[in-house]
N, C-alpha and C positions, 0 to 999 in steps of 0.2 A: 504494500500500500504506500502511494508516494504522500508525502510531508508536505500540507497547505503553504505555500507563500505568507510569511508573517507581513508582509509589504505588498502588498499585488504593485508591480510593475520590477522588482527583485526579489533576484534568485536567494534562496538562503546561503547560500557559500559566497556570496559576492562579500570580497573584502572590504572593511571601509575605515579609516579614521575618525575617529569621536573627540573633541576640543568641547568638554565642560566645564567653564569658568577657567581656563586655563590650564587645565590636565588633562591630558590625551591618552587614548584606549584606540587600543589596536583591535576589532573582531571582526566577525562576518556579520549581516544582517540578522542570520537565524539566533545570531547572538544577545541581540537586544532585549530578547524577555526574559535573559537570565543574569545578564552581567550587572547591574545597577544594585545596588542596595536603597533606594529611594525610591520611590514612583514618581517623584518631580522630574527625577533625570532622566528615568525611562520615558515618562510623557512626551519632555522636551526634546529627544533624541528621535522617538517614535513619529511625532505630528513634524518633524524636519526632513526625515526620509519619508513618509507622507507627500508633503509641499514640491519635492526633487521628481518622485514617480509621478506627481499631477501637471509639473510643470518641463521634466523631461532636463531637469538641472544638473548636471554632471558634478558639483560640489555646490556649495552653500553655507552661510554662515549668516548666523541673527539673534535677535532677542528673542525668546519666544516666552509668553506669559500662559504660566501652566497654573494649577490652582492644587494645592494639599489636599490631604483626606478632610482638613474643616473647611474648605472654600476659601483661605485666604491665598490672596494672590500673590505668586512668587514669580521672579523674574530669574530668567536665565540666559546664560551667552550662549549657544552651543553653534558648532562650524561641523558639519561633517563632507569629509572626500571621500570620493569612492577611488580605488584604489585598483 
């Protein structure tokens, strides 16, 4: 049985660079619902390769305003390349 696309528009083994606030993580996309210990960083990293696949973006970097488990608004830097 093959493994849904955690991204529709990437593959899971596509490698990519992650820049969160200034510290960089090496993984593949299938990698993103595992590696984070926060759900702010997964969000912000998630809805950025989101924005790439919709928009056909080869790398990217931005603010993206994600919200915690209480609704308050948190801001993040994140850049990701795909590799």
């Amino acid at each position: 049985m093959r493994t849904p696309q955690v991204i529709k528009g990437f593959n899971n083994s596509q490698k990519i660079r992650v820049i969160i606030n200034a510290v960089g993580i090496y993984m593949t996309v299938g990698e993103i619902t595992s590696r984070f210990s926060t759900t702010t960083h997964f969000q912000a990293v998630e809805t950025t390769l989101h924005l790439m696949a919709r928009d056909k973006i080869p790398g990217m970097g931005h603010r993206v305003v994600v919200y915690d488990g209480k609704l308050n608004r948190v801001d993040v830097d994140v850049q990701v390349d795909i590799l």
